[in-house]
Every structure is written in structure tokens, then in C-alpha cells.
NUFIRO-127793 format. One record per residue (C-alpha): chain; x, y, z; residue number from 1. Coordinates in pm, whole numbers. Example, Ala and Ser with C-alpha at 12.3 -4.5 7.8 and 13.67 -1.06 7.14 Angstrom:
+-----+--------+--------+--------+-----+
! mol !     c1 !     c2 !     c3 ! seq !
+-----+--------+--------+--------+-----+
!   A !   1230 !   -450 !    780 !   1 !
!   A !   1367 !   -106 !    714 !   2 !
+-----+--------+--------+--------+-----+
% end
This chain:
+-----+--------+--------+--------+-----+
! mol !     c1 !     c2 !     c3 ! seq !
+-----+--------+--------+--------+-----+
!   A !  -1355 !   1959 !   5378 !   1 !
!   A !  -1176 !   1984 !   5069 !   2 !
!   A !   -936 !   1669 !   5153 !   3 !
!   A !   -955 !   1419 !   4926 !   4 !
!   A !   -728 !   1153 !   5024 !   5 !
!   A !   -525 !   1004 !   5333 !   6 !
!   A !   -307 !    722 !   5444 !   7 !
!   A !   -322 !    533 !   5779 !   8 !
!   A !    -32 !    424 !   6000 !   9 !
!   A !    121 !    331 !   6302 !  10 !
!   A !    363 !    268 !   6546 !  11 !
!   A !    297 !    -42 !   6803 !  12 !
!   A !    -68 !     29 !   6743 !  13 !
!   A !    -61 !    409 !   6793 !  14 !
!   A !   -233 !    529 !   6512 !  15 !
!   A !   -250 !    866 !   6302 !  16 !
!   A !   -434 !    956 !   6019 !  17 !
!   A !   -157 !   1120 !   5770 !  18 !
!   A !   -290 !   1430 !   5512 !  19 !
!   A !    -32 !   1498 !   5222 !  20 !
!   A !    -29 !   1873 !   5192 !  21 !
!   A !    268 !   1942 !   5125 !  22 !
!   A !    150 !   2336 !   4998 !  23 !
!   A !    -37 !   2402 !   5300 !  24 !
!   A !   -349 !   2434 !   5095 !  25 !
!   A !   -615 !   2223 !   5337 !  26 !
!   A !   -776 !   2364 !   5608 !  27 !
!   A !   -717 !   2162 !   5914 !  28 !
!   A !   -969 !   2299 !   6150 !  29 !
!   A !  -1053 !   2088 !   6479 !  30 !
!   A !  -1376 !   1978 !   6354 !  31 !
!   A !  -1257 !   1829 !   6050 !  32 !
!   A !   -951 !   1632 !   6262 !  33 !
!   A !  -1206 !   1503 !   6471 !  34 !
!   A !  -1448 !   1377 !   6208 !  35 !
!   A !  -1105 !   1202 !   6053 !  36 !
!   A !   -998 !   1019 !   6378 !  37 !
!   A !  -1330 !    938 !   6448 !  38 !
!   A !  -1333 !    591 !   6495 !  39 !
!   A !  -1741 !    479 !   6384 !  40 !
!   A !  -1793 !    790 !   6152 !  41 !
!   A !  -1411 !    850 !   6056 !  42 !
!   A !  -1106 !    664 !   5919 !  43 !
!   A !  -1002 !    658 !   6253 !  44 !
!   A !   -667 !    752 !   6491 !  45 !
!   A !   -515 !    839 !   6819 !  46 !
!   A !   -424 !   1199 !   6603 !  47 !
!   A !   -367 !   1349 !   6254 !  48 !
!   A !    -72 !   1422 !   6105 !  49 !
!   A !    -12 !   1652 !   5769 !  50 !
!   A !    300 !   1645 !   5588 !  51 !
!   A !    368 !   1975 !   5511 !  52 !
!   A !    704 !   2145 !   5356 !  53 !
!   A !    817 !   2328 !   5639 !  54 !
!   A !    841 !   2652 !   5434 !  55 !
!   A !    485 !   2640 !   5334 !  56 !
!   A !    384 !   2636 !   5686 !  57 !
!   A !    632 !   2883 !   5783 !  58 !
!   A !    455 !   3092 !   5513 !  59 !
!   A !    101 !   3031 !   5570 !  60 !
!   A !   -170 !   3269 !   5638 !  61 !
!   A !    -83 !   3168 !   6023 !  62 !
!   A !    229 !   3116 !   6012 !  63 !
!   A !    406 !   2836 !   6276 !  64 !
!   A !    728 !   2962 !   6452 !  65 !
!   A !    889 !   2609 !   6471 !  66 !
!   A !    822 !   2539 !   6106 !  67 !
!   A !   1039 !   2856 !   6020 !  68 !
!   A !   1281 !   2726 !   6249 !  69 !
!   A !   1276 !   2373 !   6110 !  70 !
!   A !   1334 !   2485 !   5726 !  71 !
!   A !   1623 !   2708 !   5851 !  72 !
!   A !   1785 !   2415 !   6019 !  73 !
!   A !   1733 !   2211 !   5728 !  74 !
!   A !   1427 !   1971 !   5785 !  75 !
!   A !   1230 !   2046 !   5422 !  76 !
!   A !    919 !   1856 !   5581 !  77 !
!   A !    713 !   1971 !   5864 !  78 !
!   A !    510 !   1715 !   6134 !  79 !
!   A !    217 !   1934 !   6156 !  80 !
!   A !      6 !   1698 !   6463 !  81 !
!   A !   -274 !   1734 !   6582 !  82 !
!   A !   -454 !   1513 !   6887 !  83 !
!   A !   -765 !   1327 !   6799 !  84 !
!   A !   -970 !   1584 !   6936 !  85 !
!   A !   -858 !   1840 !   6760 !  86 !
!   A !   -582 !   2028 !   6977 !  87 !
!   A !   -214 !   2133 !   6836 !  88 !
!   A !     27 !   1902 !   7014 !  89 !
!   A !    422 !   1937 !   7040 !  90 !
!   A !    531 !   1598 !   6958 !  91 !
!   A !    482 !   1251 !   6881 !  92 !
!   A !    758 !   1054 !   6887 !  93 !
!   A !    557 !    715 !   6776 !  94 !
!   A !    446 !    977 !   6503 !  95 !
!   A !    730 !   1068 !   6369 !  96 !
!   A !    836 !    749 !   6314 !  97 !
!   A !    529 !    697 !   6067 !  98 !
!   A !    544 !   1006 !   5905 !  99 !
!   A !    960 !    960 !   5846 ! 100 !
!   A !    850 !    611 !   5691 ! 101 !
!   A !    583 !    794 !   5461 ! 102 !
!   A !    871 !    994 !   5355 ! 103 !
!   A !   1063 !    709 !   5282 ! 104 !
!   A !    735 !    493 !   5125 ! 105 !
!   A !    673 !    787 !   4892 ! 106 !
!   A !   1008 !    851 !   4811 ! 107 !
!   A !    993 !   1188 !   4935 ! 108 !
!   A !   1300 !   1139 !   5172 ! 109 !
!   A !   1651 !    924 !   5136 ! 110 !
!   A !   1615 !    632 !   5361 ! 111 !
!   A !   2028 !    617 !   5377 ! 112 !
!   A !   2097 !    925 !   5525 ! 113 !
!   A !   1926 !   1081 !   5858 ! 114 !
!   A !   1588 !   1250 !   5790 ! 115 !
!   A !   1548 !   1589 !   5953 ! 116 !
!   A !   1202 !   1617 !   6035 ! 117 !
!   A !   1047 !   1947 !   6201 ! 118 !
!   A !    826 !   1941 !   6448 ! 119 !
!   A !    686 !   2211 !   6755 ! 120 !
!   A !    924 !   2004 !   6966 ! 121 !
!   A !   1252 !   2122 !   6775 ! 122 !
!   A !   1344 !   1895 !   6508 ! 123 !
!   A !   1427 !   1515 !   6489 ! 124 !
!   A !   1629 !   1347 !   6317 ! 125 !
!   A !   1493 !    977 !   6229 ! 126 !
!   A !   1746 !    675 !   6116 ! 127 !
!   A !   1657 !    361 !   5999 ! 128 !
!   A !   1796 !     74 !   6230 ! 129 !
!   A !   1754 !   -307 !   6299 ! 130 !
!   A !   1520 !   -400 !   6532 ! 131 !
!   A !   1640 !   -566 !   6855 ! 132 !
!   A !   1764 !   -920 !   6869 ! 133 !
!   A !   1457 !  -1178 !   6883 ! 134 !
!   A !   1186 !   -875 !   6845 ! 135 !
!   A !    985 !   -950 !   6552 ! 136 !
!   A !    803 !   -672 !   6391 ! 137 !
!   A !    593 !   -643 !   6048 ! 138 !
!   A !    770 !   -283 !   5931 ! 139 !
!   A !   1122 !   -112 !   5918 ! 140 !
!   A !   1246 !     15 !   6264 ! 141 !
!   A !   1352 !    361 !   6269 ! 142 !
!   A !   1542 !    559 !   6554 ! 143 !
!   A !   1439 !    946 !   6627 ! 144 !
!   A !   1666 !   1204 !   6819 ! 145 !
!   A !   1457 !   1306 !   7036 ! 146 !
!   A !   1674 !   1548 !   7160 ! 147 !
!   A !   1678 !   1694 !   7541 ! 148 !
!   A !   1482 !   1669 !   7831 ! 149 !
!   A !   1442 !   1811 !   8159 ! 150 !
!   A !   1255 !   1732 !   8468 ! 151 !
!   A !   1078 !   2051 !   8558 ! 152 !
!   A !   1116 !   1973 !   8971 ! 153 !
!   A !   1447 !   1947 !   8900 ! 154 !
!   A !   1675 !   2119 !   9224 ! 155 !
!   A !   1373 !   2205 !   9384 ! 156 !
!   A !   1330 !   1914 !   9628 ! 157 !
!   A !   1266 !   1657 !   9370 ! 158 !
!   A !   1597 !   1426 !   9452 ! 159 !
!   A !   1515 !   1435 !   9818 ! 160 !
!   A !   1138 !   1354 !   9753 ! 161 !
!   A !   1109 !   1146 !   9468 ! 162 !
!   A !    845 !   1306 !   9349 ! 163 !
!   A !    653 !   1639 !   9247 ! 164 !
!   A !    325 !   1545 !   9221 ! 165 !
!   A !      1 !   1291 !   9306 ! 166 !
!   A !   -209 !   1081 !   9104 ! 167 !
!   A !   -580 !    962 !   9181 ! 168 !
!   A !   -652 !    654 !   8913 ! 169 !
!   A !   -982 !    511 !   8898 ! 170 !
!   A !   -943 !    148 !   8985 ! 171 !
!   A !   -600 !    153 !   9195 ! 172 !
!   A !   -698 !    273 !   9563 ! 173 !
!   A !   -519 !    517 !   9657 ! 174 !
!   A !   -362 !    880 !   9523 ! 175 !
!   A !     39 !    768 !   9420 ! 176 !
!   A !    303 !    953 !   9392 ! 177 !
!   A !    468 !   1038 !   9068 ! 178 !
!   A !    745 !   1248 !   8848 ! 179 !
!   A !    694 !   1512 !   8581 ! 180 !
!   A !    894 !   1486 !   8257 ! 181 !
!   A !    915 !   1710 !   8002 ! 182 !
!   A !    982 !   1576 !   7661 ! 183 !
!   A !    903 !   1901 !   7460 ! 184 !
!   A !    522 !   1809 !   7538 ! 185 !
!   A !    466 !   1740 !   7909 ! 186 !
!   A !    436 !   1421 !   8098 ! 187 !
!   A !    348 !   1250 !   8464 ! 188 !
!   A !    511 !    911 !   8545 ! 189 !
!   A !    342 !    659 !   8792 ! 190 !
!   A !    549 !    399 !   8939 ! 191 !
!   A !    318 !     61 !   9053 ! 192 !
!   A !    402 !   -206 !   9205 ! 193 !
!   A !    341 !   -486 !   9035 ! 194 !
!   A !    149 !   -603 !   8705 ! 195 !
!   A !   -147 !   -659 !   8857 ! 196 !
!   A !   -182 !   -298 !   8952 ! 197 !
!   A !   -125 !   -165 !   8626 ! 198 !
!   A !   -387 !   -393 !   8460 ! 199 !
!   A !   -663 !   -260 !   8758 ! 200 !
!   A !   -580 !     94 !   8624 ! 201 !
!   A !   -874 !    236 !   8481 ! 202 !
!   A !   -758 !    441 !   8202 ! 203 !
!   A !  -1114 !    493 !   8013 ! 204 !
!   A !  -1156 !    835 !   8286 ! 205 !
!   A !   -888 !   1090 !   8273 ! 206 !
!   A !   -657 !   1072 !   8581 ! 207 !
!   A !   -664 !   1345 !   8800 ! 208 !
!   A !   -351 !   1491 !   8871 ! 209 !
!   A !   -183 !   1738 !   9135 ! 210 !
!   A !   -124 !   1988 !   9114 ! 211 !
!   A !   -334 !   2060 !   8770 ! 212 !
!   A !    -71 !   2103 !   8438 ! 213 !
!   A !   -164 !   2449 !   8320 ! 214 !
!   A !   -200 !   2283 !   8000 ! 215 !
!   A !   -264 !   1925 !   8100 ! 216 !
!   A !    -69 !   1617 !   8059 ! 217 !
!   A !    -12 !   1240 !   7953 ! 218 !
!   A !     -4 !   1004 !   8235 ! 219 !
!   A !    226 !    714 !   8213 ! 220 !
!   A !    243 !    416 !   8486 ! 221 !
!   A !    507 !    151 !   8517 ! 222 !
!   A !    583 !   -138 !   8619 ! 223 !
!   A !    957 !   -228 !   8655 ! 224 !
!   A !   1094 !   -534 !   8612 ! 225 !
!   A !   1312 !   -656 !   8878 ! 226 !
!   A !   1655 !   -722 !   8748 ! 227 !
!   A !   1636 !  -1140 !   8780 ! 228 !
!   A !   1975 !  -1215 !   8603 ! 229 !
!   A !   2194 !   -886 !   8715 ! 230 !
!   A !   2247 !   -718 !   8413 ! 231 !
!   A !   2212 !   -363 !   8492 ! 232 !
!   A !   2301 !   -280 !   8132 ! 233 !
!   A !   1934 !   -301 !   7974 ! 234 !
!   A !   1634 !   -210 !   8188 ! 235 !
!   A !   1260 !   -334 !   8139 ! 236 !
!   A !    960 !   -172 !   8187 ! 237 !
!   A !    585 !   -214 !   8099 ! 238 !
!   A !    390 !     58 !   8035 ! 239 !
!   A !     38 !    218 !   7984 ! 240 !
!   A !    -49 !    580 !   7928 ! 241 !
!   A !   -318 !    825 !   7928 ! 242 !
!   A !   -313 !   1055 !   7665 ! 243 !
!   A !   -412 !   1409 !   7715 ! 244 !
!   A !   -688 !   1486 !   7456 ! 245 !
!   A !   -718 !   1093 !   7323 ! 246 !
!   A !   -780 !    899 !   7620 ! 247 !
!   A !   -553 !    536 !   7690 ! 248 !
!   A !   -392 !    437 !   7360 ! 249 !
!   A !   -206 !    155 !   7291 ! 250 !
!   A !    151 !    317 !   7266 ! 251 !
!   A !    311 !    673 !   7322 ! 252 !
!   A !    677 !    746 !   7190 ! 253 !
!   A !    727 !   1090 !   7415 ! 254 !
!   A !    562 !    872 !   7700 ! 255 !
!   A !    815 !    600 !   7637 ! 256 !
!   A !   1092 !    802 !   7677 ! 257 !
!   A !    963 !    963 !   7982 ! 258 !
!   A !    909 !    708 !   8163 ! 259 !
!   A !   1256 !    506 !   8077 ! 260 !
!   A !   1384 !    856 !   8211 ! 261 !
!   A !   1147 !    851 !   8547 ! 262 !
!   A !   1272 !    460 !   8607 ! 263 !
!   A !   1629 !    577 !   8519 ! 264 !
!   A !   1563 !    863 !   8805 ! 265 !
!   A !   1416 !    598 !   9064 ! 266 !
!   A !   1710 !    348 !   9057 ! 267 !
!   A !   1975 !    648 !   9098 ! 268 !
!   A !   2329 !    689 !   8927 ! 269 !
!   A !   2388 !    319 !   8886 ! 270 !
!   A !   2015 !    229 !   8645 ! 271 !
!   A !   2037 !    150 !   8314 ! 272 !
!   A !   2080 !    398 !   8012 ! 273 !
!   A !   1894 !    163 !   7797 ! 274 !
!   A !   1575 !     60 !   7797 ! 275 !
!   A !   1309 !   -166 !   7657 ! 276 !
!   A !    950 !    -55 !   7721 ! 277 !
!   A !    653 !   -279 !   7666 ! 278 !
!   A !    338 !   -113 !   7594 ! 279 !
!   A !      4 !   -276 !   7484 ! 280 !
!   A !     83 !   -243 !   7133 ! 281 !
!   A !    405 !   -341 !   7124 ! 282 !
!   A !    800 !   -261 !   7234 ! 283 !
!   A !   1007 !     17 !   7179 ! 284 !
!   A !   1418 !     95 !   7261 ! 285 !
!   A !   1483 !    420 !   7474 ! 286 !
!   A !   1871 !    510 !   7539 ! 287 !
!   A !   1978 !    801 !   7782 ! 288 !
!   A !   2243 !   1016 !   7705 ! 289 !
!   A !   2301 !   1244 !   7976 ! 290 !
!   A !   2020 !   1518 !   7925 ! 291 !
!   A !   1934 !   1350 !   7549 ! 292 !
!   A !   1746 !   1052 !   7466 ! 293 !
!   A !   1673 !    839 !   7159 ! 294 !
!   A !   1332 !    655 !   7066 ! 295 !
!   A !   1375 !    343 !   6822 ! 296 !
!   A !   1066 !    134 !   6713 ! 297 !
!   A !    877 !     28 !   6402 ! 298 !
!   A !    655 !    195 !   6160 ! 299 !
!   A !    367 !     41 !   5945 ! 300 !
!   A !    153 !    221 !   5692 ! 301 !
!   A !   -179 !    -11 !   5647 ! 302 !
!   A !   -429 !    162 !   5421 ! 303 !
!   A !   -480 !    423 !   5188 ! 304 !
!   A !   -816 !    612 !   5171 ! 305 !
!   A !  -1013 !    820 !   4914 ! 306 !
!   A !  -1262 !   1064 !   5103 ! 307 !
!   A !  -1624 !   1029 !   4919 ! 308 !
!   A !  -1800 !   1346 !   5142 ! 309 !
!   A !  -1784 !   1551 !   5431 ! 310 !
+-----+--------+--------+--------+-----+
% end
């Protein structure tokens, strides 16, 4: 390990351990991310995250499509993330809300204009914005084109059924019914009942979903909240997620989205576009725009590090 220094972050308690290569010079094998999220022998993190010029990626000695794509669209910097156990992931969408604020904190990117960012999910383009009416936070709020979606068992029965696939949850009795979203990386909403069920979910053992993802798959379940005062223009959801390759964290942007999109789906034509969802580590915004959605949240950097070994 040749790294020699990092900075931790978050957004609502999902946290990433950030590398500043902006050259492409470190050598991020799977063994190394692992020892830096590790949580007792580590600094710690739900997933790593190097900032990389998306030309130097583009460039390397294995060169990533998307980056190539990303610097000839514009974005100069690269999300290059990586799960917590070492796997390439697609997106992050409560990651690129910390690594857009690094940008900003560093003075590597103009806080008054968008900032493209590249990712393997196309690129984003991050904002800064106020944070909701009465929602305190401790860091800058920043809104992230997320860009389109798509519901895979979409036209192929999925409107008449409601769903496309079954989940089996330790802790919650029976297999339930649930939606697939695709937000660039891939994701299975749950819809429960009521709180009580979501808090009997037992999220420490990876759900078991079917039929099997090819490639796995975060597992979202939700509780709606039932619309007390009837305004149908903002709808409210609580969340909690399984993340494929991490386990239950405390927040998931992409997850977010998808499941403001699955709720969306349930209550037909007529639900809201916009969405607050509550997760364990805090709220986020989610507005639908026909087949494009929008993540808004805040972003905290907490600690720099200096590495003293391997």
C-alpha cells in the first residue's frame, strides 16, 4: 500500500473512505479497500471512493470505459467506488454527494456552477441547494442528477402484478413481494406494512431474493406513510436497506431514489413526484421527473487521516 493519506465522509451516516489520486498512481486492489473500510483494523466505511481526473483513468494501464466517456462529456473528475468489500460498484448517489463536497472543500471544483462528476452510472451533475424547511443538518445540502431509470419488469406483467419478484427476510415471517429498480446499479424494493415490521427486519443476514440478480442486489423496504392531512404533493417514506457487498447501512442514495420510485409505482398515476425518505441516518429529497429523478441531501467530511503502515 503505497497510500499515504485519506479523508472520511458522509452522507446521513453512509460513510466512504475518500483516496486523492487524482494521477491514477495508487493501486486500489480489493485487499487494500477492504483493509481501509475495515471498521476495527481500518479507518473504516460502507465503501471507498478515489478522486481521480477522469482522463487519468481513462488512460490507465486498465483503462475504464465510463471514465473516457465522462472526460468527453466534460466531468474533469472521476467517482472511482468501490464497496467495502472490495467489488467495483456503479453508483453511489449518497457518494457523490461527499465526493462533489470534497471538490468543493478542496477547492478543486466551483461550488456556483453545477459540478459534472463521472461515474460507471453516466455522469451527475451535483448542485448545491438549501436543505428543506425545518430539516436541520450539520453540512451543505447538495442535489445530484441522477439521471434515468427504468424498471426492468416493465410491460411484462409488472402493472398487472405489482411485482417481479419475492423476498425471504430473516425476522419478518413470511416471503413478500417486491419491485426491481434499476438506478444504473440494481435494486429490490419491499413494501411493509407498518413500522413495526420494518424494525423486526433482520438486516445483519443477506436477504434472499427471487429470482437470484445475476449480479446481486440492494434490498430496500418501506414503510409508507399514510397521507393524514391530504396533501398528495409530498410523499413520506421510511426506509432501510441492505447493501449488496456491505451489509445494512445507515443510508443509500441509489436506494432512496428507488424506492421513492417503487412507492410512486404502488399509489398509481395520482402519487406524489416528491418525496422525503427517512433512513436511519438521516433524510433525503427524491423528485420524479417522468423517467428522471433527482437525489438532494447533505454532505459532511469529519476527519482527515495519515496512513502509518500497511
Amino acid at each position: 500500500m503505497t497510500i499515504a493519506q485519506v479523508t472520511k465522509g458522509h452522507g446521513t451516516a453512509n460513510d466512504f473512505v475518500l483516496v486523492h489520486d487524482p494521477a491514477g498512481r495508487e493501486s486500489l486492489d480489493a485487499d487494500t479497500v477492504r483493509g481501509l473500510t475495515d471498521r476495527r483494523r481500518g479507518i473504516g466505511g460502507d465503501g471507498l471512493i478515489r478522486v481521480i481526473r477522469s482522463a487519468a483513468l481513462a488512460e490507465s494501464a486498465t483503462p475504464e470505459p465510463a471514465a473516457a466517456e465522462a472526460a468527453a462529456a466534460g466531468a474533469e473528475w472521476f467517482m472511482d467506488y468501490r464497496n467495502a468489500d472490495g467489488s467495483v460498484a456503479e453508483m453511489c448517489g449518497n457518494g457523490v454527494r461527499v465526493f462533489a463536497h470534497y471538490l468543493v472543500e478542496k477547492r478543486l471544483a466551483d461550488p456556483s456552477a453545477p459540478i459534472l462528476v463521472g461515474t460507471r452510472g453516466g455522469v451527475k451533475a451535483v448542485t448545491v441547494v438549501d436543505a428543506p424547511t425545518g430539516n436541520a443538518t450539520t453540512g451543505p445540502w447538495y442535489r445530484v442528477e441522477m439521471g434515468r431509470w427504468r424498471m426492468p419488469a416493465a410491460g411484462a406483467g409488472l402493472e398487472e402484478q405489482g411485482s417481479d419478484s419475492r423476498v425471504r427476510t430473516r425476522g419478518l415471517d413470511v416471503d413478500r413481494p417486491a419491485v426491481s429498480v434499476d438506478m444504473g446499479n440494481p435494486h429490490t424494493v419491499v413494501a411493509l406494512a407498518a413500522l413495526e415490521e420494518l424494525i423486526a427486519a433482520d438486516l445483519g443476514a443477506a436477504p434472499a431474493v427471487e429470482p437470484e440478480p445475476s449480479h446481486g442486489t440492494n434490498v430496500e423496504y418501506i414503510v409508507v406513510e399514510a397521507d393524514g392531512d391530504g396533501d398528495r404533493r409530498t410523499g413520506r417514506l421510511h426506509m432501510r436497506v441492505h447493501e449488496r457487498g456491505v451489509g445494512e447501512t445507515f443510508a443509500c442514495g441509489t436506494g432512496a431514489c428507488a424506492s421513492a420510485l417503487a412507492a410512486r409505482f404502488w399509489a398509481g398515476a395520482e402519487g406524489p413526484v416528491d418525496w422525503l425518505v427517512e433512513q436511519p441516518g438521516g433524510t433525503v429529497r427524491v423528485e420524479i421527473d417522468g423517467d428522471r429523478v433527482a437525489l438532494s441531501g447533505p454532505a459532511v467530511l469529519v476527519a482527515e487521516a495519515v496512513l502509518t503502515g500497511s
